[in-house]
Jmol script that loads the backbone (N, CA, C; Angstrom):
load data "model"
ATOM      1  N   UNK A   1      15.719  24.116   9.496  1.00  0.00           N
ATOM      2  CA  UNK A   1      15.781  22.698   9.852  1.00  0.00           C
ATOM      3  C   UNK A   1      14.572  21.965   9.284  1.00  0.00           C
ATOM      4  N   UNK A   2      14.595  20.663   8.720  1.00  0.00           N
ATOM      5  CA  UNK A   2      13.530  19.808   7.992  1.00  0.00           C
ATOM      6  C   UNK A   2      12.516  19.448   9.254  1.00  0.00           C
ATOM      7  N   UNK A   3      11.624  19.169   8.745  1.00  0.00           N
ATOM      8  CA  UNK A   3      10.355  18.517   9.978  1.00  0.00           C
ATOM      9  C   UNK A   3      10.764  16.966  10.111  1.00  0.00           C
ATOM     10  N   UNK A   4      11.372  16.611   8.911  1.00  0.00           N
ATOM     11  CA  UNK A   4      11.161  15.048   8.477  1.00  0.00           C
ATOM     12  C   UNK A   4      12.357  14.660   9.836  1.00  0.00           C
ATOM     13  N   UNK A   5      11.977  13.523  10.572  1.00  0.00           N
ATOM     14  CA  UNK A   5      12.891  13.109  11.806  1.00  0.00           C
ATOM     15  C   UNK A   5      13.845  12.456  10.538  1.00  0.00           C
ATOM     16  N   UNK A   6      15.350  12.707  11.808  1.00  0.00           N
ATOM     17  CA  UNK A   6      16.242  11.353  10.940  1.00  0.00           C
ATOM     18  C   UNK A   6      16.534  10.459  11.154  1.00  0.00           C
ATOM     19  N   UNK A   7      15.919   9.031   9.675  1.00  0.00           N
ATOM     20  CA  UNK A   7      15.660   8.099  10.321  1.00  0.00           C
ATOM     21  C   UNK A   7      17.276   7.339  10.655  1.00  0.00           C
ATOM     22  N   UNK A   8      17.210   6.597  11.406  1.00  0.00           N
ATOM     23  CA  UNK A   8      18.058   5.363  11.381  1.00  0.00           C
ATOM     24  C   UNK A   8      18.654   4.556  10.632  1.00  0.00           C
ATOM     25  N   UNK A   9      19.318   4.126   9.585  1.00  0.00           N
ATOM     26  CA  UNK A   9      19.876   3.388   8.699  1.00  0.00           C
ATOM     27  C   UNK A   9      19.511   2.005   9.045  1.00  0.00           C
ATOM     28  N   UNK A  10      18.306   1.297   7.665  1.00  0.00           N
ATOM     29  CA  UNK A  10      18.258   0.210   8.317  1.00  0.00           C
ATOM     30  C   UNK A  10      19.108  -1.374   8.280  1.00  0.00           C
ATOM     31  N   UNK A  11      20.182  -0.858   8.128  1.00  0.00           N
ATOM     32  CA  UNK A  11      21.641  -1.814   8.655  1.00  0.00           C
ATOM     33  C   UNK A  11      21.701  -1.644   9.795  1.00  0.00           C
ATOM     34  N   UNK A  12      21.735  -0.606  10.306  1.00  0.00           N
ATOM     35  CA  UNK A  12      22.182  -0.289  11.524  1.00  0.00           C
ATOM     36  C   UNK A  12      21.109  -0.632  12.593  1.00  0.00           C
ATOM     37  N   UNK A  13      19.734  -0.279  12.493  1.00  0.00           N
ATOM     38  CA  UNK A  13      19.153  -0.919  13.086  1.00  0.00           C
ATOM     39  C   UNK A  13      18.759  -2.455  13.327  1.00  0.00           C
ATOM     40  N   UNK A  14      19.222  -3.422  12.027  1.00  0.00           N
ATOM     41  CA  UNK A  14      19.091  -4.602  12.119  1.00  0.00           C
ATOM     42  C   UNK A  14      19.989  -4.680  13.193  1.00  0.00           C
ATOM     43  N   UNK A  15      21.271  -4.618  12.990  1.00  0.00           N
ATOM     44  CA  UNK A  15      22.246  -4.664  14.177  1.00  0.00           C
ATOM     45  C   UNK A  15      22.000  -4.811  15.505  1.00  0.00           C
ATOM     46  N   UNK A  16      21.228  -3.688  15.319  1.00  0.00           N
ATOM     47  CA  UNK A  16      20.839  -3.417  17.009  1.00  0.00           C
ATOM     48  C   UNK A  16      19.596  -4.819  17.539  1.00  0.00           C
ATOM     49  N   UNK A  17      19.440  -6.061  16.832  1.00  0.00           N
ATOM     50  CA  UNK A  17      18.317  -6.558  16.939  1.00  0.00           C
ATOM     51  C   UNK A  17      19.043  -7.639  18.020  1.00  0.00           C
ATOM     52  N   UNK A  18      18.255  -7.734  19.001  1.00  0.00           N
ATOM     53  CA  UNK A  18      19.006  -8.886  19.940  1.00  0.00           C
ATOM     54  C   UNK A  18      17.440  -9.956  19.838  1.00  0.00           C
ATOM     55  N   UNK A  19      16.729  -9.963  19.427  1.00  0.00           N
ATOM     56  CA  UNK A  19      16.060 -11.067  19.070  1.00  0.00           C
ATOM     57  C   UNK A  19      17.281 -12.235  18.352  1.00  0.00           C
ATOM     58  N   UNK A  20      17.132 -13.676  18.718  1.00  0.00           N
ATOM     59  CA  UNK A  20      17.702 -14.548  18.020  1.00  0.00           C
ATOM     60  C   UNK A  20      17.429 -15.859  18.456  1.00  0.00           C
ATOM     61  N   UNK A  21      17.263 -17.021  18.018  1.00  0.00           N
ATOM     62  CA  UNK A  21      17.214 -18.130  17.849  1.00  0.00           C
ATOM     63  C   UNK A  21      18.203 -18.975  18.462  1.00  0.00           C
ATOM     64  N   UNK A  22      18.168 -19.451  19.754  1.00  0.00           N
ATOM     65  CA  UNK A  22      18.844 -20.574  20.334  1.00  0.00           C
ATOM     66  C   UNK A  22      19.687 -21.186  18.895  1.00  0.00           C
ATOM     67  N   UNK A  23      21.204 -21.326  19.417  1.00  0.00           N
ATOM     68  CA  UNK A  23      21.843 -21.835  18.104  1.00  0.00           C
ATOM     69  C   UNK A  23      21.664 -21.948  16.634  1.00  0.00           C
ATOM     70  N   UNK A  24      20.916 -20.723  16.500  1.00  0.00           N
ATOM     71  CA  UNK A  24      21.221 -20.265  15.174  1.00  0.00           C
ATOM     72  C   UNK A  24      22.914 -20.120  14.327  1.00  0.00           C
ATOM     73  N   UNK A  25      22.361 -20.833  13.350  1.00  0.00           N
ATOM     74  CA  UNK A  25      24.148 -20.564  12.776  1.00  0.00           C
ATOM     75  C   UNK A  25      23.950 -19.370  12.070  1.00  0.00           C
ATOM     76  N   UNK A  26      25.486 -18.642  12.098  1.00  0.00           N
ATOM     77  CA  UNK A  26      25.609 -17.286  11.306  1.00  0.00           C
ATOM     78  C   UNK A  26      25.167 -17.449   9.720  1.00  0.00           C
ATOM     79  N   UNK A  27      24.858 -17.996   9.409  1.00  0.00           N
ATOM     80  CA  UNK A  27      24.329 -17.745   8.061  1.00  0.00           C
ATOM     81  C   UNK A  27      22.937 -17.487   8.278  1.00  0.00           C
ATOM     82  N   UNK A  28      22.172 -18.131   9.210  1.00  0.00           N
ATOM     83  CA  UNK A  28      20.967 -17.890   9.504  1.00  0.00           C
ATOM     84  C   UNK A  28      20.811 -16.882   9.999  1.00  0.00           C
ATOM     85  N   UNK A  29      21.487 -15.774  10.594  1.00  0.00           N
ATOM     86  CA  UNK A  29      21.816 -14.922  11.434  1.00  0.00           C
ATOM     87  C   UNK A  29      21.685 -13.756  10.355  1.00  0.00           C
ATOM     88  N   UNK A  30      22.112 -13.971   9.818  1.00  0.00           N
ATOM     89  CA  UNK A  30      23.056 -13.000   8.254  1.00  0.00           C
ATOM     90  C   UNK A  30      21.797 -13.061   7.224  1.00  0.00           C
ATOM     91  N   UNK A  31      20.946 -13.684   6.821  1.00  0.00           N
ATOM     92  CA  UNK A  31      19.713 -14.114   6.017  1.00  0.00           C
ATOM     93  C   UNK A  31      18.664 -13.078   6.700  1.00  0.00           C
ATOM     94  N   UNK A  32      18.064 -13.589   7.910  1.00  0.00           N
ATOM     95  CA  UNK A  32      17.402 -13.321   8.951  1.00  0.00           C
ATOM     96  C   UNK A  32      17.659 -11.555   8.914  1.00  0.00           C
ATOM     97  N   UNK A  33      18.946 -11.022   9.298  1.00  0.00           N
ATOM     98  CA  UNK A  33      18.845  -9.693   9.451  1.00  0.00           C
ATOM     99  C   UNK A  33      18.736  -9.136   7.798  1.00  0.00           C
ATOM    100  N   UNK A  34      19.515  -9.767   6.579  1.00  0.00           N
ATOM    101  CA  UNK A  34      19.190  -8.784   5.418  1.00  0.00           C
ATOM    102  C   UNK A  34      17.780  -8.913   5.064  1.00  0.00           C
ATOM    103  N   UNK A  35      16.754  -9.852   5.645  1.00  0.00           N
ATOM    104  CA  UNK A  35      15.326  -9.468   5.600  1.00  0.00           C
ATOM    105  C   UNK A  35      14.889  -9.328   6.140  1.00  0.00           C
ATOM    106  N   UNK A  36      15.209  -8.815   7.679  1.00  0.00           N
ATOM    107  CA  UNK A  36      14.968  -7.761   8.840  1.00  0.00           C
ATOM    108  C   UNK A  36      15.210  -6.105   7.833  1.00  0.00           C
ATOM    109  N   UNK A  37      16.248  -5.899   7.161  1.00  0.00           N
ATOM    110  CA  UNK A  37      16.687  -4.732   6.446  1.00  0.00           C
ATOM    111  C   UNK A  37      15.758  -4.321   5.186  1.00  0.00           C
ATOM    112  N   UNK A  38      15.044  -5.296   4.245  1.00  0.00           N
ATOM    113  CA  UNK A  38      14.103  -5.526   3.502  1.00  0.00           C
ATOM    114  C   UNK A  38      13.072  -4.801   3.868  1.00  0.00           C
ATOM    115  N   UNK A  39      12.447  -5.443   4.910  1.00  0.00           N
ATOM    116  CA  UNK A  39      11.025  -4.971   5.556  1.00  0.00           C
ATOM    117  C   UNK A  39      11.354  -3.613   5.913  1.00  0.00           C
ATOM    118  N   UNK A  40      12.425  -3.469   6.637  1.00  0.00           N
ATOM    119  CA  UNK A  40      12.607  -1.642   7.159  1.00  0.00           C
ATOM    120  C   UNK A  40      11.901  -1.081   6.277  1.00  0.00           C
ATOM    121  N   UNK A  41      12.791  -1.421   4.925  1.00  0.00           N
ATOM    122  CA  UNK A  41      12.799  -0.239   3.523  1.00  0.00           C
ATOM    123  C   UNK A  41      11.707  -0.413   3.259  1.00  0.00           C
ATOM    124  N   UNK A  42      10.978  -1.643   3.452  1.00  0.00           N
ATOM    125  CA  UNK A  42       9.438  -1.561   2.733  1.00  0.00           C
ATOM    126  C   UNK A  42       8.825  -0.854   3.382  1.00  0.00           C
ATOM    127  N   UNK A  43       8.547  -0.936   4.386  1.00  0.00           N
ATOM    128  CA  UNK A  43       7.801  -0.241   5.488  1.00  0.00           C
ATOM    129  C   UNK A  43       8.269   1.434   4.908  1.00  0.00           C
ATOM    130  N   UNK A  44       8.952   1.985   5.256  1.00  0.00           N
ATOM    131  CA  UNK A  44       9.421   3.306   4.944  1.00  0.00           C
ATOM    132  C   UNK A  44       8.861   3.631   4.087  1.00  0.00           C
ATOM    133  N   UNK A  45       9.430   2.673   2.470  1.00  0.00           N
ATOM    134  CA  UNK A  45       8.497   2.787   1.002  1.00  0.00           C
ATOM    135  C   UNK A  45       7.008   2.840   1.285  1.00  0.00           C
ATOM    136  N   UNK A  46       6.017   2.170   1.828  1.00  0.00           N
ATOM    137  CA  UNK A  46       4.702   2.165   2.377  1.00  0.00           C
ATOM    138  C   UNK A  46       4.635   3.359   2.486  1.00  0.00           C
ATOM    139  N   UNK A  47       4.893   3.888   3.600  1.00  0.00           N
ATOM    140  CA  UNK A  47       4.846   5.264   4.631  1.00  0.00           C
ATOM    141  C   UNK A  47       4.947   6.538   3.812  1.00  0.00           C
ATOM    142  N   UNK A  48       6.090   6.113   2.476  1.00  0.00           N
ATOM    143  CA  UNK A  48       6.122   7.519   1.570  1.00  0.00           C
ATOM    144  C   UNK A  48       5.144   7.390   0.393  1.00  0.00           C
ATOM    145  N   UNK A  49       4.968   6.097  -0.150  1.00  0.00           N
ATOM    146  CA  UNK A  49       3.950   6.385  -0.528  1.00  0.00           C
ATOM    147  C   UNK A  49       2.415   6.362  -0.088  1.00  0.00           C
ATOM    148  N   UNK A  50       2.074   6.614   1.525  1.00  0.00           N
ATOM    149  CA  UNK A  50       1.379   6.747   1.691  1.00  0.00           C
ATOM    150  C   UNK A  50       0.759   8.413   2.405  1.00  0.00           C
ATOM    151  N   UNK A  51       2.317   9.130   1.823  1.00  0.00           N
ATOM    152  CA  UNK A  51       2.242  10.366   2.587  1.00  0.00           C
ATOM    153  C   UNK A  51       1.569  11.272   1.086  1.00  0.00           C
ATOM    154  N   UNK A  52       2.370  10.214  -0.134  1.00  0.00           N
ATOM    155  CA  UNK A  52       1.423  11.205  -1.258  1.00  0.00           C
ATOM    156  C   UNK A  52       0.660  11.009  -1.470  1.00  0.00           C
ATOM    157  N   UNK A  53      -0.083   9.529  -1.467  1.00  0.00           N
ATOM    158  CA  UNK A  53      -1.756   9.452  -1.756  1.00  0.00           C
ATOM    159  C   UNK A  53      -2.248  10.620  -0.805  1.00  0.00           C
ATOM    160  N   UNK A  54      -2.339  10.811   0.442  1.00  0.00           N
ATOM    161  CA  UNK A  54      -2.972  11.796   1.459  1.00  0.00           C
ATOM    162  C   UNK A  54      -2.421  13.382   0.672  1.00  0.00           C
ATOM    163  N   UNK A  55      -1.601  13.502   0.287  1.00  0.00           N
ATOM    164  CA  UNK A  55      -1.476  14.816  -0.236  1.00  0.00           C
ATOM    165  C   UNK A  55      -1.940  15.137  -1.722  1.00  0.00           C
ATOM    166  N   UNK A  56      -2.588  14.157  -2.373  1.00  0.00           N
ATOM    167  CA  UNK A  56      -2.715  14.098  -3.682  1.00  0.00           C
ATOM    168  C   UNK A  56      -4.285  15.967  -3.151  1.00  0.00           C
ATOM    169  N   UNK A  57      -4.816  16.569  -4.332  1.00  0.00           N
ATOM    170  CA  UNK A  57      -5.465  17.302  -4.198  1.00  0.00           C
ATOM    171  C   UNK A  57      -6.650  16.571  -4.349  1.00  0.00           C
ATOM    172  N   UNK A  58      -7.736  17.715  -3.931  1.00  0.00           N
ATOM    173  CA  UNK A  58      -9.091  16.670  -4.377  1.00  0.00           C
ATOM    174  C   UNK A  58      -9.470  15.873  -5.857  1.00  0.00           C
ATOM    175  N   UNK A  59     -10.240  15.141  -5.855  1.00  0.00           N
ATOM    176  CA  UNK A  59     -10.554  14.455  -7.383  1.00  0.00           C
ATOM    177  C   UNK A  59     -11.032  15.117  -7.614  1.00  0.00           C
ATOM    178  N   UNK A  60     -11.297  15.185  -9.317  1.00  0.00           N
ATOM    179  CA  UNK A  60     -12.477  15.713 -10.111  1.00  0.00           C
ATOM    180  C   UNK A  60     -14.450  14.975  -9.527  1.00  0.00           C
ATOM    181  N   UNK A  61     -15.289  15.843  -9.682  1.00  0.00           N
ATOM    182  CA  UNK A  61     -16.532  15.230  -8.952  1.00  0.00           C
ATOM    183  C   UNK A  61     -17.297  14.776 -10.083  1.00  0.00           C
ATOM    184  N   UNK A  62     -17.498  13.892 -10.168  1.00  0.00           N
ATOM    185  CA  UNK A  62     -18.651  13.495 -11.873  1.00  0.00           C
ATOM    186  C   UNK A  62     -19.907  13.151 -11.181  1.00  0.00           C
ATOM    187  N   UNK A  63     -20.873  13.726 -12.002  1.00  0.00           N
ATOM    188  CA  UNK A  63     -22.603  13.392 -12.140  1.00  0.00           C
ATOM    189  C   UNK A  63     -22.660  12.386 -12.688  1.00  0.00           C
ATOM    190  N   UNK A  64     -23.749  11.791 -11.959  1.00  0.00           N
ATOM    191  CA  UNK A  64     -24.230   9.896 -12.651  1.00  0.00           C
ATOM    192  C   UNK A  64     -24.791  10.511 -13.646  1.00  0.00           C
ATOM    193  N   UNK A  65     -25.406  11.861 -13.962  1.00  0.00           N
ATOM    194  CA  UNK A  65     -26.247  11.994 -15.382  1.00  0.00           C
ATOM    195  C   UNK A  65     -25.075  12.088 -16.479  1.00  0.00           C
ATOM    196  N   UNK A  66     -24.514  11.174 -16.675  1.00  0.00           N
ATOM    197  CA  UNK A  66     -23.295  11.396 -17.754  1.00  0.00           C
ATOM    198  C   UNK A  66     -24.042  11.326 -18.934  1.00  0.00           C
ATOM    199  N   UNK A  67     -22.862  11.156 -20.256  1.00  0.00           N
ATOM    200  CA  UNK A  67     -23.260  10.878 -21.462  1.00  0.00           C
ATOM    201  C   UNK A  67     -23.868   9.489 -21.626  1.00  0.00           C
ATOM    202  N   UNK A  68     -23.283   8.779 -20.583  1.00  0.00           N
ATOM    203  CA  UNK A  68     -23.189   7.278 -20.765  1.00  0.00           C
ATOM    204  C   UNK A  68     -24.491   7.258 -20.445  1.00  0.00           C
ATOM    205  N   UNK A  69     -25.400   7.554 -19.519  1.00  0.00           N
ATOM    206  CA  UNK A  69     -26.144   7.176 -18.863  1.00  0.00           C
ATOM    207  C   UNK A  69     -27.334   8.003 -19.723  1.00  0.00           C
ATOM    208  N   UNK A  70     -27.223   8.959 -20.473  1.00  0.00           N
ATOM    209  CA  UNK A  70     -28.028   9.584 -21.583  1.00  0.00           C
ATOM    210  C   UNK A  70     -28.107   8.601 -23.015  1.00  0.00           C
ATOM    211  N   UNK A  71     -26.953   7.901 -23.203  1.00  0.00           N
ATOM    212  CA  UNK A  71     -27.059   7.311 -23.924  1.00  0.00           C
ATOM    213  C   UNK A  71     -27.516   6.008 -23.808  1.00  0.00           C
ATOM    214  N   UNK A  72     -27.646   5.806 -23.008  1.00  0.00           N
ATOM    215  CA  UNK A  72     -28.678   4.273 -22.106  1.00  0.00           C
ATOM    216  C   UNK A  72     -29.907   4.501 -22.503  1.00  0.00           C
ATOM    217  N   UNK A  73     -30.325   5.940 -22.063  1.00  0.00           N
ATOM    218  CA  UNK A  73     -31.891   6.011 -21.958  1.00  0.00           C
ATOM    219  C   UNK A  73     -32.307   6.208 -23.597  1.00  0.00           C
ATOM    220  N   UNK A  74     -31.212   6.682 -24.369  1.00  0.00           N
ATOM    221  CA  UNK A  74     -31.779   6.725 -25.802  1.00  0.00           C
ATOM    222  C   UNK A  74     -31.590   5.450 -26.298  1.00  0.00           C
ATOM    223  N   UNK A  75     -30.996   4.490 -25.752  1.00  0.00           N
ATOM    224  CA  UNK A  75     -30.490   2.876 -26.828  1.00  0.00           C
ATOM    225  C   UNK A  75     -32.051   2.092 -25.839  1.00  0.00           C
ATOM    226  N   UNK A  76     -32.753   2.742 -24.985  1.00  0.00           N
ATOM    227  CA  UNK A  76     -33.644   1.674 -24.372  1.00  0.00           C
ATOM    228  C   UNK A  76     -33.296   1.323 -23.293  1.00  0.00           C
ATOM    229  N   UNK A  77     -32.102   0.710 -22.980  1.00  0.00           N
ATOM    230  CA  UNK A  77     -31.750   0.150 -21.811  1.00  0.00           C
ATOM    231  C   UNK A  77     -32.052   0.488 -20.559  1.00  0.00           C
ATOM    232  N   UNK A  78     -32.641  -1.038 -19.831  1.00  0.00           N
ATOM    233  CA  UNK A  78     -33.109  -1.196 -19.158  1.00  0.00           C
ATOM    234  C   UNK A  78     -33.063  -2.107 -17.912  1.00  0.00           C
ATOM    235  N   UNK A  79     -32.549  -1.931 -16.716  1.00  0.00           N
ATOM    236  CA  UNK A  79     -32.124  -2.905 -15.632  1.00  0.00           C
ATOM    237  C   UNK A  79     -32.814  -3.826 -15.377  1.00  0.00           C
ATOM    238  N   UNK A  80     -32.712  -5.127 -15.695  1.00  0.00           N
ATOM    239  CA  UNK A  80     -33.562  -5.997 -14.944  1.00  0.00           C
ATOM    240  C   UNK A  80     -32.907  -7.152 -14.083  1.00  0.00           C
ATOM    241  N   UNK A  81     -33.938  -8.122 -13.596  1.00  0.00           N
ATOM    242  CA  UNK A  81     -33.197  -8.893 -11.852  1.00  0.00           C
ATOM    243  C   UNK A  81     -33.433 -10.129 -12.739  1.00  0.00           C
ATOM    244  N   UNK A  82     -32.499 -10.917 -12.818  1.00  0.00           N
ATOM    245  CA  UNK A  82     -32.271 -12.275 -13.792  1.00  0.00           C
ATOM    246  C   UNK A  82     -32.529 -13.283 -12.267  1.00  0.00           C
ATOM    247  N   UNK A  83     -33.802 -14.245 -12.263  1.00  0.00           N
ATOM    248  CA  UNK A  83     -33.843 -14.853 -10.898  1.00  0.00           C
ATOM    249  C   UNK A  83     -33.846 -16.482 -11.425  1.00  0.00           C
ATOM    250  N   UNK A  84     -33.277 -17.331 -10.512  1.00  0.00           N
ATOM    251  CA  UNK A  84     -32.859 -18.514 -11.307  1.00  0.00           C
ATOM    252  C   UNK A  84     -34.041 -19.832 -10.360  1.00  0.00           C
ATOM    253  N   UNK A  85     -34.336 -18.766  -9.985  1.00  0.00           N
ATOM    254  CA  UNK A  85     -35.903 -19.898  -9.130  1.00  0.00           C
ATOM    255  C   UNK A  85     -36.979 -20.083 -10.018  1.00  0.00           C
ATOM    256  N   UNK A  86     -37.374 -21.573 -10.279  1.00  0.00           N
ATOM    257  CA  UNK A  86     -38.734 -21.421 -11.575  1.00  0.00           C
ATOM    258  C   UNK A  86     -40.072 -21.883 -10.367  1.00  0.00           C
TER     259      UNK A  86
END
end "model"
wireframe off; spacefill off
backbone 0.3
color backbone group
């Protein structure tokens, strides 16, 4: 058996939405739930891709003593504080 729960179809859960708007007309009704159904899927989409960022493996680890930073110290370069007060 999968771990993953099963979700709900989100048609079916719009359905189930008894939130509504004093005399709302059915078109508003019908709008309202296919972007009640929207957000489900986004949300879900979120959630899966937020299950692979967390499973991604560790990064590679880099030293600030790179090439780049070897090659700074041989071109001269040098940090300085640019202050705009005379």
């Amino acid at each position: 058996m999968s771990d993953k729960p099963t979700l709900v179809p989100a048609p079916q859960l719009a359905a189930r939405n008894q939130a509504h708007v004093p005399g709302e007309s059915p078109a508003y009704r019908a709008a309202r739930n296919a972007l009640l159904i929207e957000e489900i899927e986004l949300r879900r989409h979120l959630e899966r891709v937020a299950a692979q960022r967390r499973a991604l493996p560790p990064a590679a680890r880099y030293r600030r003593t790179s090439a780049l930073l070897r090659r700074r110290a041989r071109s001269g370069y040098r940090r300085c504080s640019v202050s705009t007060t005379r």
